[in-house]
BAPADREN-535718 format. One record per residue (C-alpha): residue number from 1; residue in three letters; x, z, y. Coordinates in nm, 3 decimals. Each point is the difference from the previous one (the first is absolute). Last residue first. Layout:
# BAPADREN-535718
    n  res        X        Z        Y
  NUM  ALA        X        Z        Y
...
END
This chain:
# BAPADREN-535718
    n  res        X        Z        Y
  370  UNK    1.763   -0.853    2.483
  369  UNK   -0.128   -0.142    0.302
  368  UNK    0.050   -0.378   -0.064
  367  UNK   -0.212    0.102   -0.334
  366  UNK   -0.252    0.158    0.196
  365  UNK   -0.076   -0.286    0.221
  364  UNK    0.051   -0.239   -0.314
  363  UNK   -0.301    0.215   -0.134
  362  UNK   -0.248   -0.024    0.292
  361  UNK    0.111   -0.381   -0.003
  360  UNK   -0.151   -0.082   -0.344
  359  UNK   -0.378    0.236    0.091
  358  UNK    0.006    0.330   -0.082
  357  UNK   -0.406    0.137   -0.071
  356  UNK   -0.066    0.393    0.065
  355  UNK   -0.049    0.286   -0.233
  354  UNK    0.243   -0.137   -0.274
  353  UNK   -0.214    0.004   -0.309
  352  UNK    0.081   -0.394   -0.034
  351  UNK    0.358   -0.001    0.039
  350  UNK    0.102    0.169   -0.313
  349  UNK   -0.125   -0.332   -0.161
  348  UNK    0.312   -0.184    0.142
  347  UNK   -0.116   -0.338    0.123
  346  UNK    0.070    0.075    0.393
  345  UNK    0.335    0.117   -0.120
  344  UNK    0.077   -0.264   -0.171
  343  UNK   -0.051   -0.249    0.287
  342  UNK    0.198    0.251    0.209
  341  UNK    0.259    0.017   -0.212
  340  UNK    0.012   -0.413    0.003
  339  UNK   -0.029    0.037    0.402
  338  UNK    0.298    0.293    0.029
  337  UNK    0.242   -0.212   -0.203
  336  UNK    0.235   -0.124    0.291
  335  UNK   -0.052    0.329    0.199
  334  UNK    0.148    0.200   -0.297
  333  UNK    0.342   -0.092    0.026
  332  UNK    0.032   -0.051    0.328
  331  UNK   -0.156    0.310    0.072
  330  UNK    0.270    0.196   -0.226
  329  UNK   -0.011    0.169   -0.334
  328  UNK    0.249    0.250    0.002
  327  UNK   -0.239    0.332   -0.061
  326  UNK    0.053    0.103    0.319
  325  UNK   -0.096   -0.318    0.096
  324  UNK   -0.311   -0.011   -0.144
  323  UNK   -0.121    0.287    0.170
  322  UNK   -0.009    0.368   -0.098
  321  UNK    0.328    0.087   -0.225
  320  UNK   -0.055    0.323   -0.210
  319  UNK    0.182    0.293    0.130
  318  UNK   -0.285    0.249   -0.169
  317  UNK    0.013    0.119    0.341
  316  UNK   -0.020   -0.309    0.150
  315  UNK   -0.267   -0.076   -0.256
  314  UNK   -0.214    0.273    0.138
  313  UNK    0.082   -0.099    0.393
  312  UNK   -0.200   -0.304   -0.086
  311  UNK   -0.258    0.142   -0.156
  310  UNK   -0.070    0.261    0.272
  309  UNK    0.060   -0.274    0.273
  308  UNK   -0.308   -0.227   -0.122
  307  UNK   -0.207    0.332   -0.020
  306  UNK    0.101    0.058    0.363
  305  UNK   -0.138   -0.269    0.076
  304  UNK   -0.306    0.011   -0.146
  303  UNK   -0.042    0.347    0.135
  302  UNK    0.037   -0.106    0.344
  301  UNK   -0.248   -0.300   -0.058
  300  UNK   -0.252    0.273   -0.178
  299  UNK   -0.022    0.218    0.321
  298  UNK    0.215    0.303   -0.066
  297  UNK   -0.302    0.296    0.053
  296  UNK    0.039    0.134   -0.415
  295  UNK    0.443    0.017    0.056
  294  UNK    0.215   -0.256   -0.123
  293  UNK    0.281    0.010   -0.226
  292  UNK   -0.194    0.254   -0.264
  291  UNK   -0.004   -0.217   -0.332
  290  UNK   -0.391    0.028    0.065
  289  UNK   -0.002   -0.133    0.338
  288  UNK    0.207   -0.298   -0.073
  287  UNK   -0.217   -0.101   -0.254
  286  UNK   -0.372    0.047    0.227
  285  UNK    0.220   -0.242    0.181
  284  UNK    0.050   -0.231   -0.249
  283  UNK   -0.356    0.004   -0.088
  282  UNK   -0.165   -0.075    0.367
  281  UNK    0.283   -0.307   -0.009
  280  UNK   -0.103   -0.112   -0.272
  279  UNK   -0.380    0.056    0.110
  278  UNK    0.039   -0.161    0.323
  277  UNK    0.170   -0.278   -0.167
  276  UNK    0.175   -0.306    0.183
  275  UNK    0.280    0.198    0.179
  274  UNK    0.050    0.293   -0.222
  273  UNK    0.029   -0.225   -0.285
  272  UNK    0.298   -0.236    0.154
  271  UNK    0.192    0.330    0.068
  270  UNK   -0.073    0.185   -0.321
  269  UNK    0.150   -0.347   -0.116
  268  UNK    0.300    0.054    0.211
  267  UNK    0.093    0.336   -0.051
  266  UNK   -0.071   -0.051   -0.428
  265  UNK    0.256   -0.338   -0.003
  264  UNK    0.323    0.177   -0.089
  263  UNK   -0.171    0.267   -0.238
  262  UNK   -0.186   -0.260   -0.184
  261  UNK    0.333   -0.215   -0.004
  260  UNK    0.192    0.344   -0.157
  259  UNK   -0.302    0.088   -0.234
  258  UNK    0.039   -0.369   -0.180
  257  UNK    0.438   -0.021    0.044
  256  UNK    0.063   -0.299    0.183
  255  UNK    0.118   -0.303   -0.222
  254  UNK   -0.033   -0.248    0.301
  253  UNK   -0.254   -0.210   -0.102
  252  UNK   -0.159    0.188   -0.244
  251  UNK   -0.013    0.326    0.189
  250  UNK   -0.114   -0.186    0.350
  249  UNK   -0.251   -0.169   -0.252
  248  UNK   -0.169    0.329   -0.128
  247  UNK    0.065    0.182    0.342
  246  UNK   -0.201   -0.242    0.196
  245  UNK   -0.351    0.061   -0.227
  244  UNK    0.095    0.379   -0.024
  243  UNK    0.026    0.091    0.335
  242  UNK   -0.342   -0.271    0.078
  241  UNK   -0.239    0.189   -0.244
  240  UNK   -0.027    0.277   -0.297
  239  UNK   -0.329    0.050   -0.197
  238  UNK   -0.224    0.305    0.048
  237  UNK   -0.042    0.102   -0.389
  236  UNK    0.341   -0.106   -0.165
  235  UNK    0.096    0.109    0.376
  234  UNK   -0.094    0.348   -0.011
  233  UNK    0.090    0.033   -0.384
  232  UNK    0.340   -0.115    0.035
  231  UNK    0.046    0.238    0.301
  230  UNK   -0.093    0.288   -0.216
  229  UNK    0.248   -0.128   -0.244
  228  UNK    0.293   -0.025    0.247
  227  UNK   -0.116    0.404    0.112
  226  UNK    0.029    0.123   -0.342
  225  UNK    0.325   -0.118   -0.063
  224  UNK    0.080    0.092    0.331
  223  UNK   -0.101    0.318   -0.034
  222  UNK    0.148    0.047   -0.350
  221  UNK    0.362   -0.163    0.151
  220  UNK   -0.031    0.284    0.243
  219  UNK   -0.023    0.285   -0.296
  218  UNK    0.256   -0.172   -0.245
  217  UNK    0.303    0.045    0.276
  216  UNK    0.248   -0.206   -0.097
  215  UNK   -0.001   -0.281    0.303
  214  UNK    0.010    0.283    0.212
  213  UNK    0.070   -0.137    0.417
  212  UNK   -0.191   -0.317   -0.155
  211  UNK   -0.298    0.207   -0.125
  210  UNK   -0.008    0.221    0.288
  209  UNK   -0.030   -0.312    0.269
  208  UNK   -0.280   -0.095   -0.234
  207  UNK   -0.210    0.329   -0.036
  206  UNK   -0.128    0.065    0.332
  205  UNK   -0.065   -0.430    0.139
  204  UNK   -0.118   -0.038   -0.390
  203  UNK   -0.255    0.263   -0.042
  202  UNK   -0.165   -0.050    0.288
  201  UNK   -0.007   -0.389   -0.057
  200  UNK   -0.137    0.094   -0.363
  199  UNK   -0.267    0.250    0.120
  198  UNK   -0.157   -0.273    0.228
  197  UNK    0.013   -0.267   -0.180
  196  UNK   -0.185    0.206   -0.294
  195  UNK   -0.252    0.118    0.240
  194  UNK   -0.062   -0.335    0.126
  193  UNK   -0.017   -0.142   -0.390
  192  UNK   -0.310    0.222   -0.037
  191  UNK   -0.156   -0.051    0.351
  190  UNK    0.006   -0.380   -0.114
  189  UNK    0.277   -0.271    0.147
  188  UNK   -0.130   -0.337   -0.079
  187  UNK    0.122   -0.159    0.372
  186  UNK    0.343    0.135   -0.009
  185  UNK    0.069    0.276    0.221
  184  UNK    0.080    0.299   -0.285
  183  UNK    0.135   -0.227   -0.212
  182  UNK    0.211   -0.163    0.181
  181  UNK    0.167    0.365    0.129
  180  UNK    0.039    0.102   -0.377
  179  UNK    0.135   -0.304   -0.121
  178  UNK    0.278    0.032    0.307
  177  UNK    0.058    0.364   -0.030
  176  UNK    0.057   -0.054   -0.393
  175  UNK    0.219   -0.307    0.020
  174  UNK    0.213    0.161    0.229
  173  UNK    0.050    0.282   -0.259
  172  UNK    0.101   -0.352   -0.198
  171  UNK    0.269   -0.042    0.257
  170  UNK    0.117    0.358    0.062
  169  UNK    0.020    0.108   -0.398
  168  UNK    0.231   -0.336   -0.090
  167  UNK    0.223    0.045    0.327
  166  UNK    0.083    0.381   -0.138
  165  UNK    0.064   -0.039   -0.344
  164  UNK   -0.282    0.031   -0.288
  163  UNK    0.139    0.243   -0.263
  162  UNK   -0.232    0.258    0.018
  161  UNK   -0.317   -0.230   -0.019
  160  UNK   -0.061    0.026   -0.327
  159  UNK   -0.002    0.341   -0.029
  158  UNK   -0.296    0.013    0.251
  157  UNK   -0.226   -0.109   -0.316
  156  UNK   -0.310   -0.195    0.133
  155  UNK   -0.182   -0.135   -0.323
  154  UNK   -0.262   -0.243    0.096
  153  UNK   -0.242   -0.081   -0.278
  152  UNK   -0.273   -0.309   -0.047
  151  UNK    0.259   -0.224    0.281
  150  UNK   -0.220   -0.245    0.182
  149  UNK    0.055   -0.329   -0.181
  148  UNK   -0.344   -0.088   -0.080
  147  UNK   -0.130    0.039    0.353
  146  UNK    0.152   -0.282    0.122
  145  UNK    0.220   -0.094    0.339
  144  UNK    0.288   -0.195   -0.024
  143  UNK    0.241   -0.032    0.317
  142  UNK    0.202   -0.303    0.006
  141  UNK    0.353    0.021    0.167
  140  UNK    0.135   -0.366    0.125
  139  UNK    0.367   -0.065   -0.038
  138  UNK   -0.118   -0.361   -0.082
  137  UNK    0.232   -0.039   -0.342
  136  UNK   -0.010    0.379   -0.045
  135  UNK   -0.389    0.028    0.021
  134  UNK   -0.030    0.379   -0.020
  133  UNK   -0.247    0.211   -0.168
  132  UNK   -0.140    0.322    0.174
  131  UNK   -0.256    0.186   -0.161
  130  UNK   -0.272    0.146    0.039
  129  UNK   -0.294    0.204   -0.127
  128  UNK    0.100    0.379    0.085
  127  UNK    0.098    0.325   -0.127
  126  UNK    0.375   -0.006   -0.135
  125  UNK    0.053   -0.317    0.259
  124  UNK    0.020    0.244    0.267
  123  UNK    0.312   -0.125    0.129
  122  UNK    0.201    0.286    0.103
  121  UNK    0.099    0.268   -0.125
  120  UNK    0.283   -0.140   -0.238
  119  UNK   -0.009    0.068   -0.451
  118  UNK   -0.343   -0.114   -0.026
  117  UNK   -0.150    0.064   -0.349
  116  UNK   -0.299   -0.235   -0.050
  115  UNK   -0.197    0.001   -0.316
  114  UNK   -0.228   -0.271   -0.139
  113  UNK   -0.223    0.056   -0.300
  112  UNK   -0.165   -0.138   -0.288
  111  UNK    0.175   -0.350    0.143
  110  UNK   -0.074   -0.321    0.003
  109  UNK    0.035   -0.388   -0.051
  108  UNK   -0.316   -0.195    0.005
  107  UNK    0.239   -0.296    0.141
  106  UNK   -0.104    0.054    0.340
  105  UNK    0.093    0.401   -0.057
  104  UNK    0.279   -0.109   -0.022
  103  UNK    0.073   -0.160    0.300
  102  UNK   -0.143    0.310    0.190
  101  UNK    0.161    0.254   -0.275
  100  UNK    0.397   -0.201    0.076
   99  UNK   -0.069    0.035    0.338
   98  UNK   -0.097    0.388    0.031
   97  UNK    0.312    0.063   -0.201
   96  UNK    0.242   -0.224    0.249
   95  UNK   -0.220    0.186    0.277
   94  UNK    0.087    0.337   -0.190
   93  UNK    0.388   -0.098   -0.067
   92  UNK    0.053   -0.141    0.377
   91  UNK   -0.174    0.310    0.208
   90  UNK    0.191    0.286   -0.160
   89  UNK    0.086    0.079   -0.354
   88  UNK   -0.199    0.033   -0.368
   87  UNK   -0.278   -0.212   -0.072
   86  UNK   -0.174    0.105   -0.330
   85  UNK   -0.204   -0.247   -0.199
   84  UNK   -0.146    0.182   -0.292
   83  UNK   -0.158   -0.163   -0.324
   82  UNK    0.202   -0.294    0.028
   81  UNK   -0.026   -0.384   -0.139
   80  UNK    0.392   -0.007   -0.018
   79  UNK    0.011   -0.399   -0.044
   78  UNK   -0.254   -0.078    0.294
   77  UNK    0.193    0.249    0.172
   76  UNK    0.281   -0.144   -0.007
   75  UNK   -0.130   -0.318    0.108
   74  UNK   -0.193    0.161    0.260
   73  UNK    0.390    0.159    0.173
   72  UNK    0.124   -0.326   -0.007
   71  UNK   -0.274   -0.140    0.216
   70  UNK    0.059    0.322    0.247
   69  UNK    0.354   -0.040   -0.003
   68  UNK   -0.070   -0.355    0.111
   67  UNK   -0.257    0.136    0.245
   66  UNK    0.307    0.158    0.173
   65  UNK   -0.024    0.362    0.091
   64  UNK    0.119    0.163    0.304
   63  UNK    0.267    0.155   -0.123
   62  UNK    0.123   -0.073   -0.398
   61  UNK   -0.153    0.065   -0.337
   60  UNK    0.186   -0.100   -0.315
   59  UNK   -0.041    0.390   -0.135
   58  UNK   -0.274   -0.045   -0.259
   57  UNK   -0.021    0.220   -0.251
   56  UNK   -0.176    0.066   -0.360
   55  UNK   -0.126    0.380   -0.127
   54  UNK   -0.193   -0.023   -0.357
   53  UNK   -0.167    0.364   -0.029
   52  UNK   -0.002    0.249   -0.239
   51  UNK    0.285    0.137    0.152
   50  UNK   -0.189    0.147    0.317
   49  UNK    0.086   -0.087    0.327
   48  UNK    0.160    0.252    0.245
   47  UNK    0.358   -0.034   -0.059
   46  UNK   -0.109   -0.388    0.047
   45  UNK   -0.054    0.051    0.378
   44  UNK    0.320    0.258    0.070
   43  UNK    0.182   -0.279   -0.158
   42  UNK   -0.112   -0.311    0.235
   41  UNK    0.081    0.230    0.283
   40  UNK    0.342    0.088   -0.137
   39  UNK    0.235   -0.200    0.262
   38  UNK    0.095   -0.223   -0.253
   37  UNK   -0.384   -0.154   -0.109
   36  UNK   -0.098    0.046    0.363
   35  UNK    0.239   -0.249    0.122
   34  UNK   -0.241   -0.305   -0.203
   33  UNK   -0.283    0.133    0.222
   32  UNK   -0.277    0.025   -0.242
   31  UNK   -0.299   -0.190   -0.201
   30  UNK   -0.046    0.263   -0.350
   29  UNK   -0.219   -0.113   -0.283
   28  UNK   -0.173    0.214   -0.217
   27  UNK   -0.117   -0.084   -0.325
   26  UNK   -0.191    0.299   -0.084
   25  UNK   -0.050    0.223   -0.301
   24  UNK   -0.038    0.306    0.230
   23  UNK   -0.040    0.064    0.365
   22  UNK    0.004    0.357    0.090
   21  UNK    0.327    0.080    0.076
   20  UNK   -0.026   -0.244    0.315
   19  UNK   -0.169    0.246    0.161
   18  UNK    0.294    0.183    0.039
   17  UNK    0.140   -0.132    0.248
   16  UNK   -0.228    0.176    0.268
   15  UNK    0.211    0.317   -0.047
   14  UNK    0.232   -0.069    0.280
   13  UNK   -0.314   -0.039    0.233
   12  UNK   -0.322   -0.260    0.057
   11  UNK   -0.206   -0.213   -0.255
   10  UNK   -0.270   -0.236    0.169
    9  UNK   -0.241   -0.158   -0.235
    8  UNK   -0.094   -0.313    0.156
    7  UNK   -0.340   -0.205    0.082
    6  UNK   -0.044    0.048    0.346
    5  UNK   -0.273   -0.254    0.092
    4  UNK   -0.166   -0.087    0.406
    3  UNK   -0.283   -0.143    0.122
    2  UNK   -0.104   -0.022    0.362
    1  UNK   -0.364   -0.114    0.086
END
């Protein structure tokens, strides 16, 4: 038996801010991007919030979040006691959000409701159950996963995304592919998060490359607004795997932008998959033949392939780097610590939905090939 929960209120277009008209008498408490309170995100937010409410902010949030900002973050909120929680940002500000509820939650700490407004396409966090806290002192990322901390509203407001440069929008449109792709061969995968994987890899491979030739245009960043949360759901449902197991200590350890590692390491896990999964590999064909590289008679190793090629060749064009290297990070820097991010690799949580076991020297292999 397969289970699965979607539990948020998803709010698309220009007009979706306006929801937040309608709560009254609240303490609200905004978690966002510290740059978003000069570049007029934080702004267009309160504009939107009623006077009769008490509005307090919290801007000390920084990239892949630190469970010391986390810690901080409960005491605050300890002292707030809020009505609303609202997370306002990309990736860092909802996980830092998410953390804060998990730990406080512990401490019969909670919220009357907890809304996500994600200012970068990418993550997903706006509709699912994780988050990603990281262990500065052991550059170790630790994936939480609870139902409590699932965003009640999602507010997807293309506005927000306007100002996002270039690099930003290709690695956490990365992100999206890659979610979406785990998803859709991890071992949990449901027809219902299939046909979200599948729309949300279409939608990204078309609407991508447009994005970053238009940052400004409102109409792609709504696509992939609404394609990063369909991939959120997918995997919140399927689960994720062995991409997203490396790339969470390949990040850490070598400060990698999250959808840029994912990217980087997607050929080679579809590789690894392929070989040990006849269903993976079944899947990622069936991919290949709906984003139109292949033809219906390409036997599913051709089509693999050429999948592997497709994503490559799509962060060429987005001129994003596609090995290690390219990024600047060399083998001899990354050979030495390729058994400890193996270890933590093999302990990541994403790894258990992958659709075929890794074993410690699977993962070094890939690491020497990245």
């Amino acid at each position: 038996m397969k289970t699965f929960y979607i539990k948020t209120k998803i709010l698309v277009g220009s007009d979706s801010m306006a929801y937040l008209a309608t709560l009254k008498d609240k303490t609200i408490w905004i978690i966002c991007d510290g740059f978003l309170e000069h570049s007029g995100g934080l702004q267009h937010v309160k504009s939107h919030i009623g006077e009769s409410n008490r509005v307090d902010i919290y801007t000390d949030i920084v990239p892949d979040p630190p469970l010391e900002s986390v810690i901080e973050g409960v005491g605050r909120m300890s002292r707030l006691k809020p009505d609303v929680m609202i997370a306002l940002g990309g990736g860092s500000a909802i996980d830092t959000a998410k953390g804060i509820l998990y730990f406080s939650k512990k401490m019969d700490i909670g919220v009357e409701s907890f809304i996500a407004i994600p200012t970068t396409s990418g993550t997903g966090s706006e509709v699912t159950s994780v988050t990603v806290i990281t262990d500065t002192k052991n550059k170790v990322k630790i994936p939480v996963k609870d139902y409590g901390i699932t965003p009640d509203i999602a507010i997807l407001d293309p506005k927000l995304t306007l100002s996002v440069p270039h690099d930003v929008t290709a690695n956490t449109g990365m992100d999206v592919l890659t979610h979406a792709v785990e998803a859709y061969v991890a071992q949990n995968s449901t027809l219902c998060s299939d046909g979200m994987a599948e729309k949300a890899v279409h939608l990204v491979v078309e609407y991508l490359p447009k994005c970053c030739r238009e940052l400004h245009n409102a109409d792609f960043r709504e696509v992939m607004h609404n394609a990063s949360t369909m991939a959120g759901v997918a995997f919140d449902i399927a689960g994720l795997g062995l991409n997203h197991s490396i790339a969470h200590q390949i990040g850490a350890h070598f400060h990698i932008p999250h959808g840029l590692a994912n990217g980087m390491l997607l050929p080679h896990v579809i590789e690894f998959n392929s070989n040990h999964s006849l269903t993976a590999c079944t899947k990622y064909a069936r991919i290949a033949r709906l984003i139109g590289i292949v033809n219906s008679i390409s036997p599913d190793y051709l089509a693999v392939s050429a999948l592997s090629k497709a994503f490559i060749q799509l962060m060429r064009q987005l001129k994003m780097p596609v090995s290690l290297a390219e990024f600047g990070v060399t083998k001899e820097q990354v050979m030495p610590f390729a058994d400890s991010i193996a270890e933590q690799a093999l302990k990541d949580i994403c790894l258990t939905a992958n659709p075929c076991p890794a074993a410690h020297e699977d993962i070094v292999r890939i690491l020497s090939d990245l």
